[in-house]
C-alpha positions in Angstrom: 5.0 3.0 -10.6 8.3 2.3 -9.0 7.5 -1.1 -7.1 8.3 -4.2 -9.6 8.8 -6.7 -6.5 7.8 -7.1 -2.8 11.6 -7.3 -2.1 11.9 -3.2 -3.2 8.6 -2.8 -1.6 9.8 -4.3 1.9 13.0 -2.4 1.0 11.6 1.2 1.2 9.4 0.4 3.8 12.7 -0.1 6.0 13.1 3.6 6.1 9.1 4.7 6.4 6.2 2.7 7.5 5.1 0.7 3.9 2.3 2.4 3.4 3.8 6.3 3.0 6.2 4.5 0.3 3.4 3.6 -1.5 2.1 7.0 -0.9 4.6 8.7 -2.0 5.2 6.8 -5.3 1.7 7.7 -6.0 2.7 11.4 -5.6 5.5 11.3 -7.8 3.4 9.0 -10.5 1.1 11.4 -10.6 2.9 14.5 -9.9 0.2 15.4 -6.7 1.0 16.7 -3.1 1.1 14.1 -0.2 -2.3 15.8 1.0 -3.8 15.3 -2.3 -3.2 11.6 -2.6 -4.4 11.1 0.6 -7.4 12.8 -0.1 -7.8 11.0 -3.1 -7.5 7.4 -0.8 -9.6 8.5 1.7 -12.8 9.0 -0.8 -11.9 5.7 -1.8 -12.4 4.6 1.8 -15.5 6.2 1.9 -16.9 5.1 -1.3 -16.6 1.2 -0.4 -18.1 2.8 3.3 -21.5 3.6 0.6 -21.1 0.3 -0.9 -22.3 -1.1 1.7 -24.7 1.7 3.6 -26.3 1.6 0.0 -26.7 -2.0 -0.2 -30.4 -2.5 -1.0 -32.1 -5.6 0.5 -35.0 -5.8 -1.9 -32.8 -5.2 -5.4 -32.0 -7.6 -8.0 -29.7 -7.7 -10.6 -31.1 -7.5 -14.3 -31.0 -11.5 -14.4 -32.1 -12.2 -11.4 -29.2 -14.0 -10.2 -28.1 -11.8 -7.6 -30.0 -9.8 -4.4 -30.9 -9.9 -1.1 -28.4 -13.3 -0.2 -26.4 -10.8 1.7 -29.5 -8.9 4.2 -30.1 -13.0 4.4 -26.5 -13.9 5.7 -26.8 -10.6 8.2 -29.9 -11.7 10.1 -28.8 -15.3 10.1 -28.7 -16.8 13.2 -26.7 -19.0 15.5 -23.9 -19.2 12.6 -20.8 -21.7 13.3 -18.4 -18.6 12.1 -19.8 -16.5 14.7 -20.7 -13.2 14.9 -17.5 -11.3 13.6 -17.2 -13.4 10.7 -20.9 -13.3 9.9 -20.6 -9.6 9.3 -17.2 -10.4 6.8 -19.1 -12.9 4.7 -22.4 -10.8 4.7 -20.6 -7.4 3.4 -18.6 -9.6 1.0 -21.8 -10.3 -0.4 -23.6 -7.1 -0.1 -20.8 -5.4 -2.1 -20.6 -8.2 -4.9 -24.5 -7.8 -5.3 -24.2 -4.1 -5.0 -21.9 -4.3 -8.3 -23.9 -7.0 -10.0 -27.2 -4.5 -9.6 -25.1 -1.6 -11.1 -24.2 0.0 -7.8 -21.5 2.1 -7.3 -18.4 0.3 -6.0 -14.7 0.5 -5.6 -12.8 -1.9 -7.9 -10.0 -3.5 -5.3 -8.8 -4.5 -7.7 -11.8 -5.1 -9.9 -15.4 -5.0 -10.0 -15.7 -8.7 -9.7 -13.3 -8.1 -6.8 -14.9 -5.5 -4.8 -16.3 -7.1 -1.7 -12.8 -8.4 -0.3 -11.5 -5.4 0.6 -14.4 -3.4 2.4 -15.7 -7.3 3.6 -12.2 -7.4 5.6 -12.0 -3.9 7.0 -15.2 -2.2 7.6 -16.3 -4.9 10.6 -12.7 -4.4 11.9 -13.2 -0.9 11.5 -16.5 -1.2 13.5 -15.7 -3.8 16.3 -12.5 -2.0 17.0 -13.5 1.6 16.7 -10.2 2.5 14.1 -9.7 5.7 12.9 -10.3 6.4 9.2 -6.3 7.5 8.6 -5.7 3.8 10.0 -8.1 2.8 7.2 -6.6 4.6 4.8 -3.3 3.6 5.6 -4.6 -0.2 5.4 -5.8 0.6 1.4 -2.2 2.4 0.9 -1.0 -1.2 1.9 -3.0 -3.2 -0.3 -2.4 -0.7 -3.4 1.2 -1.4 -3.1 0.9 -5.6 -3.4 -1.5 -4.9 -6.0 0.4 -2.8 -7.9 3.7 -5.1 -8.0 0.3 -8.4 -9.0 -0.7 -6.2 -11.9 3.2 -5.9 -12.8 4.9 -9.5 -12.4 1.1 -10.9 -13.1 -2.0 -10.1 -13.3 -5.7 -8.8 -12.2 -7.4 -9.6 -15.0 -9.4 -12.9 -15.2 -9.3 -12.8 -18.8 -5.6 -13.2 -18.8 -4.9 -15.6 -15.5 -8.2 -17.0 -14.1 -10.3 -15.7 -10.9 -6.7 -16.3 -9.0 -5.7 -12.9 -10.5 -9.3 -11.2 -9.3 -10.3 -12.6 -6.3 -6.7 -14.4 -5.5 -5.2 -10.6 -5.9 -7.8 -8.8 -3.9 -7.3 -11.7 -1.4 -4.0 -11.3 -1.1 -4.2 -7.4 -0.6 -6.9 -8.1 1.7 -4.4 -9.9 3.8 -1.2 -7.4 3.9 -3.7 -4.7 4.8 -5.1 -6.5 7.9 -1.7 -6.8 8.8 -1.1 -3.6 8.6 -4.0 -3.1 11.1 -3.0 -5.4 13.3 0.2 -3.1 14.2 2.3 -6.4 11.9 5.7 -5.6 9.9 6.4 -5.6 6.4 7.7 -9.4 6.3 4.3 -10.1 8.0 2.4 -8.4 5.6 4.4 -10.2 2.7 3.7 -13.2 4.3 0.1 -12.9 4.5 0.0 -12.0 1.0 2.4 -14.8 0.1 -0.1 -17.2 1.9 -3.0 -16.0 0.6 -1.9 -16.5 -3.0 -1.1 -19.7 -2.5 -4.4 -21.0 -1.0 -6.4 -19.4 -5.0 -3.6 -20.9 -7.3 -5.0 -22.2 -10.2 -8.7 -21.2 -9.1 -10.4 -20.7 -12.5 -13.1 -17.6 -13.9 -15.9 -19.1 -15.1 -18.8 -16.8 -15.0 -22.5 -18.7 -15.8 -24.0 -16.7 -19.1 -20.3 -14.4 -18.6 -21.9 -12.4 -16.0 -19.7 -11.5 -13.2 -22.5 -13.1 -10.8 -22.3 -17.1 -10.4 -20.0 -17.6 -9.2 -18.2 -14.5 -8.5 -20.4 -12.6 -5.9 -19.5 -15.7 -3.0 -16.0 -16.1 -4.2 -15.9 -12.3 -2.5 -16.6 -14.1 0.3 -14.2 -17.2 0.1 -12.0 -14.2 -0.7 -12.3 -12.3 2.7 -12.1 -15.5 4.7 -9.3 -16.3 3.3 -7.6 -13.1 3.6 -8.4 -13.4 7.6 -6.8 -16.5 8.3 -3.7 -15.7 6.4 -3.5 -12.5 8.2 -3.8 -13.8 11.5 -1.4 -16.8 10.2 1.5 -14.0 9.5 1.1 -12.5 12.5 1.6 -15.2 14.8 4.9 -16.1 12.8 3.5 -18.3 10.4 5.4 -18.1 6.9 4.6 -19.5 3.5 8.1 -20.9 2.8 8.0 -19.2 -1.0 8.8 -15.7 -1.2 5.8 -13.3 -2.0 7.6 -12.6 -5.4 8.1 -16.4 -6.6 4.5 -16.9 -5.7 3.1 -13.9 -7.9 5.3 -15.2 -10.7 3.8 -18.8 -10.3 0.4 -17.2 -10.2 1.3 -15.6 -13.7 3.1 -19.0 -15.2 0.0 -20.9 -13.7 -2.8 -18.1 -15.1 -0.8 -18.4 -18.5 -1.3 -22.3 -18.3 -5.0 -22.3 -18.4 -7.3 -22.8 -21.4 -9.1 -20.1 -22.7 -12.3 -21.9 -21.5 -11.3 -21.1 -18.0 -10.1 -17.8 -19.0 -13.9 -15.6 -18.3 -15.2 -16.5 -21.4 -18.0 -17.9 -20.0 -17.2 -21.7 -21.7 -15.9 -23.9 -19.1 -16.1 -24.5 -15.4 -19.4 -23.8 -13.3 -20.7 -22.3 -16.7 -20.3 -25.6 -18.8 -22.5 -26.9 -15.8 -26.1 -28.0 -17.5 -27.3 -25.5 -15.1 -24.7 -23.1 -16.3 -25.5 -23.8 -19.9 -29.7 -23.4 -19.2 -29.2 -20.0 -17.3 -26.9 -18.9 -20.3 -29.9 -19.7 -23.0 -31.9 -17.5 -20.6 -29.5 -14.6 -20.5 -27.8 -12.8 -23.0 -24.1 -11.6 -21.7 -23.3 -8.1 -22.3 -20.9 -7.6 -24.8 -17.5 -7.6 -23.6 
């Protein structure tokens, strides 16, 4: 993986769009054909496509805690967000219940993760009739912030708090809207940048350590989030810090937090007396 910074990322993408460097770092990572990779991406698209074509109304997780809240948020009516962003928040919670009731998803970039991504770019894919390459393109985009997150940081929430699960899939969220949008590199570092910001510090603390409460509607806090730090970026709106000194500070701040806060199910919403009566209800699966 050659991309340790968003400065070397930005860098190659001055020569190529950003999203065939990433491509092609993936060919030479893996020693596969342009075609290949692409291929490979594109049944990635697809997959979180099924995630949500296979989202089943009328299923519920094995603890009962998650199921049909997103079918709910898609029929609502009259909603203050409006239409557009009714769809985002409902597929951001189809797909986080879709994983909680052992469907299969895309991990973008984890399971506890997965509804950012598709909850950003399959309405925008639908309103605005894209094509899948653009798509594909948009997760080449994301794949490359994530990948320099998971080096200068982290996506695990065990190591740096929900920041580095749904804070990382947020910020990827946000470059690849850019992306979408027709924005530049600098807007898509931006967006990221911004995106990060707006989840620092923002704890895991999943009730009985299942990646349910609260995880499935931080996907959608995610999403939005993602949104308005896209469209942020591409009217020219910057973060002031550099996307690389706020990925560090993500890591120094996910470094800082107590174990408790850490996904071990001990602190936060989980040390709630709610939290603490669904726990004695549930047995976690082991870790």
């Amino acid at each position: 993986m050659a991309f340790q910074s968003v400065e070397h990322l930005l860098s190659c993408a001055a020569r190529q769009p950003l999203w065939k460097a990433v491509l092609l770092d993936d060919c030479q990572d893996r020693d596969v054909t342009e075609q290949d990779s692409f291929s490979r991406m594109e049944t990635l698209w697809q997959a979180m496509v099924d995630s949500v074509e296979h989202y089943d109304p009328q299923r519920r997780s094995a603890s009962g805690l998650s199921g049909g809240q997103g079918e709910k948020m898609a029929q609502a009516q009259n909603t203050l967000c409006g239409e557009f962003m009714q769809q985002v928040i409902a597929t951001a919670l189809k797909v986080g219940e879709h994983n909680a009731c052992m469907g299969r998803i895309v991990a973008a970039p984890t399971a506890g993760a997965s509804g950012v991504m598709p909850a950003v770019l399959l309405p925008l894919w639908k309103a605005q009739g894209l094509s899948t390459q653009t798509m594909v393109e948009c997760l080449y985009v994301a794949a490359g912030f994530g990948q320099v997150i998971a080096t200068r940081a982290s996506i695990s929430g065990a190591e740096g708090g929900c920041q580095a699960e749904i804070g990382s899939a947020s910020g990827m969220a946000a470059a690849a809207l850019v992306h979408a949008r027709g924005g530049s590199g600098a807007q898509m570092a931006a967006a990221c940048a911004m995106a990060l910001q707006n989840v620092l510090g923002l704890v895991c603390d999943p009730v009985a350590g299942l990646v349910e409460v609260p995880c499935v509607k931080r996907n959608v806090m995610g999403a939005v989030n993602a949104m308005a730090c896209a469209d942020m970026a591409l009217a020219g709106i910057v973060g002031v810090i550099p996307c690389d000194q706020v990925i560090d500070a993500m890591n120094t701040v996910g470094r800082s937090l107590p174990a408790a806060l850490r996904e071990t199910g001990k602190g936060g919403l989980a040390a709630t007396p709610a939290g603490r009566a669904i726990a004695q209800q549930h047995t976690a699966p082991a870790p």
